[in-house]
N, C-alpha and C positions, 0 to 999 in steps of 0.2 A: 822667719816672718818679719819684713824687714820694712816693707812698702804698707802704708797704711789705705785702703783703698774707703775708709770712710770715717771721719770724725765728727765728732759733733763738741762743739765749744760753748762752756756756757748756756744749755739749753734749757729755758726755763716754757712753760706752758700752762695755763689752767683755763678752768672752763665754769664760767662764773665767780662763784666765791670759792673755789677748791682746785688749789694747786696741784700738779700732778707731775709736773717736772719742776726741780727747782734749781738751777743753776749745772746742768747735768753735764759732765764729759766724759767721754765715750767714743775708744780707739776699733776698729774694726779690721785686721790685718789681711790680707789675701794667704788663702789657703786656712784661714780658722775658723774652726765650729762654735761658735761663742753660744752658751744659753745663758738667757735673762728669767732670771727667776726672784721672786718674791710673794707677798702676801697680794688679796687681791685687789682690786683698785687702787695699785700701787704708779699705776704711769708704766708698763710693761708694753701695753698694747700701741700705746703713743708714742713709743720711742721708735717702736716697728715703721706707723704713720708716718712718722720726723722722716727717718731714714729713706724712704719709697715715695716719699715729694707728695701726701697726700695729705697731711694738716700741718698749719699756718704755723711759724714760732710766733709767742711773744717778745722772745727775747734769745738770742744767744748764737750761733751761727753753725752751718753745714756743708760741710767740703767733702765733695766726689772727686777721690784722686786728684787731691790735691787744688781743685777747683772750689771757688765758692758758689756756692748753689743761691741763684735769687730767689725768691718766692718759691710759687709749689712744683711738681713737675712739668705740669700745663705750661707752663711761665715761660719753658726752656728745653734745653737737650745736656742731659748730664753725657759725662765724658764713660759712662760703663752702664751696662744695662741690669735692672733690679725688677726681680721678680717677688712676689710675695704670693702664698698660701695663705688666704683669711682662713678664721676660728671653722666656720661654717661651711666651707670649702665655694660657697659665694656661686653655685653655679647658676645659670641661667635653666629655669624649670621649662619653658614654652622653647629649648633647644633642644638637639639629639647632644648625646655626649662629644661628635665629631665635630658636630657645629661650636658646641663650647669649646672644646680644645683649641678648634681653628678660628674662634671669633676675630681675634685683631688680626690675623691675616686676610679673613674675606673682607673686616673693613678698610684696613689700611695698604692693604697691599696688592700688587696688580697680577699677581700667582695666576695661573688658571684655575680652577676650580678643581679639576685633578690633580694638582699638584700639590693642594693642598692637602687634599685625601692622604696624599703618599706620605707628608711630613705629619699628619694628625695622627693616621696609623702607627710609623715611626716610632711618635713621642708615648701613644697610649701600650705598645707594646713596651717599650722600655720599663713602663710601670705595671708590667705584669698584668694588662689588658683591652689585648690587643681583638678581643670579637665582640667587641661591647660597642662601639661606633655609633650601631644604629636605636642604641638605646636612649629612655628619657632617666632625666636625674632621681624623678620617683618611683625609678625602677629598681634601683642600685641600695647597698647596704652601704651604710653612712659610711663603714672603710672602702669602699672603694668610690664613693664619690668624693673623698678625702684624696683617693691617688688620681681620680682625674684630675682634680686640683692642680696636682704636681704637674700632671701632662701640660695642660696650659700653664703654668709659670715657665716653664722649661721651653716654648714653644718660641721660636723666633723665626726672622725671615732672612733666607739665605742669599738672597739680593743685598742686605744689607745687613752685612756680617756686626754693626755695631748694636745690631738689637737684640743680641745672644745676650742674654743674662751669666754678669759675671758674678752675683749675688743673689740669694734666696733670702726670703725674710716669713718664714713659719711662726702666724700665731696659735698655739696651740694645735696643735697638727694631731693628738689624741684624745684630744679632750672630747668626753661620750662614748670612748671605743671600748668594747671591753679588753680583756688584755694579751689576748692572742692577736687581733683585729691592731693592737695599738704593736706590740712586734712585729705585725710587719710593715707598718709606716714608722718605726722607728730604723729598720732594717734597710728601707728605699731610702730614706735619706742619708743614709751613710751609704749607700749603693749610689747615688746621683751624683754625692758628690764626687766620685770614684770615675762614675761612666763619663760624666759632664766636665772633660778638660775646663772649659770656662766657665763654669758656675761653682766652683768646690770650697768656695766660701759661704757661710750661711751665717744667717742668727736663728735661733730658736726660743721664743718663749714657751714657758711650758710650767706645771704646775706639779706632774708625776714623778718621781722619783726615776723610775725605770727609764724613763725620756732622758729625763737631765743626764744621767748615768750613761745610756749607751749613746746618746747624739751628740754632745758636747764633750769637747776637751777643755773648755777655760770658763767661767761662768763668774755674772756679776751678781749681784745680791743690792737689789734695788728696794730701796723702802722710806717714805714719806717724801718722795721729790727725789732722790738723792739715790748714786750709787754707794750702799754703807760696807761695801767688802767685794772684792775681788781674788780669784786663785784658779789652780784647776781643779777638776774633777775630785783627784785624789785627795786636795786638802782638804775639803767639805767634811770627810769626816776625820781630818784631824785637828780642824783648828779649834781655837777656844772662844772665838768671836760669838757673844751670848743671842746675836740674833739668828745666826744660823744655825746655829743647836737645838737653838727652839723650832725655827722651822720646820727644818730636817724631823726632829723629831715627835713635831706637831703638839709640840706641849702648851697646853692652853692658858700657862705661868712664866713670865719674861719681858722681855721689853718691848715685844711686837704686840700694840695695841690691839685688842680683840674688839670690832665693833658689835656693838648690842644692841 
């Protein structure tokens, strides 16, 4: 993993009088599963934002493959395509599920209307739900409106092969699921990024154990503005670093501030 396909330099943020990024860097390789984890309202969800062109820095700057990125995504056209899964799976409630899936193609794109069907079905089979089309979002069990999610991030237009998403960006992608419901949206995303030649990078925030564990191979440890620890997977439970011990082990004595 050799090619960085996304940094961020110096990335500072806040929102009022509460800092939430403070001077942040943060390497993102092609082909890594990186998960972000920390305490909550730590700047985890924001860093997701930074990366996916959807809120403003204060300070600090963002290179797509080696590009520096102006303002927000609006602004411009990054040089690789970025998909993101919200906490909430974001779907549109007054659509059918096909119509979510297919939304940025029926507006942006000049497909026939069948055609899109064919890449909607496509993408919702992929995710293990392919006769659910003509359903609505408050039909669906919040795990499977979690994997239509994935359908529409994954969804691109094959007229213009630069809108494949070469990145995923999952915030909390189990968060509410119970834990069979959260295996198998742990299990599709290591499957996507498998099936998906050009999407087999992701970021993952996540709060679960079981998450961090089977989705991620490298993970940062973000807390008060600041990435305070990096490694992979395996070192989490060896190292000695006092904030991830506590975390980890959810001890309510240590250096991670408990708010009250």
């Amino acid at each position: 993993m050799t090619e960085p396909l996304i940094e961020l330099k110096g990335v500072s943020k806040s929102f009022g009088s509460n800092k939430v990024l403070d001077n942040v860097d943060l390497t993102i390789y092609r082909g890594e599963a990186l998960g972000i984890i920390g305490p909550s309202g730590t700047g985890k969800s924001t860093i997701l934002r930074v990366i996916a062109g959807l809120t403003a820095l204060d300070s600090g700057d963002v290179f797509i493959k080696g590009v520096h990125r102006e303002g927000l995504i609006e602004d411009g056209t990054d040089p690789l395509g970025i998909g993101m899964v919200f906490q909430q799976a974001a779907l549109f409630d007054s659509l059918t599920v096909e119509e979510n899936v297919g939304f940025s193609l029926y507006q942006y794109s000049k497909l026939r209307r069948s055609r899109i069907q064919e890449l909607v079905h496509e993408k919702l089979e992929m995710v293990g739900l392919s006769e659910i089309g003509d359903r609505y979002p408050a039909e669906l069990s919040g795990g499977m409106r979690k994997r239509v999610s994935f359908a529409r991030a994954i969804m691109s237009n094959p007229d213009n092969p630069k809108s494949a998403p070469e990145v995923l960006l999952y915030d909390e992608p189990t968060a509410g699921l119970d834990p069979i419901a959260s295996t198998v949206i742990e299990d599709l995303i290591r499957q996507l990024q498998c099936i998906q030649g050009s999407c087999n990078t992701y970021a993952i925030v996540t709060h679960q154990q079981s998450t961090i564990r089977r989705t991620a191979d490298k993970v940062v440890f973000l807390y008060e503005g600041k990435v305070q620890w990096e490694g992979s997977v395996s070192e989490i439970d060896t190292t000695d670093d006092p904030l991830i011990r506590q975390f980890i082990s959810g001890n309510v004595s240590g250096p991670i501030h408990i708010a009250g």
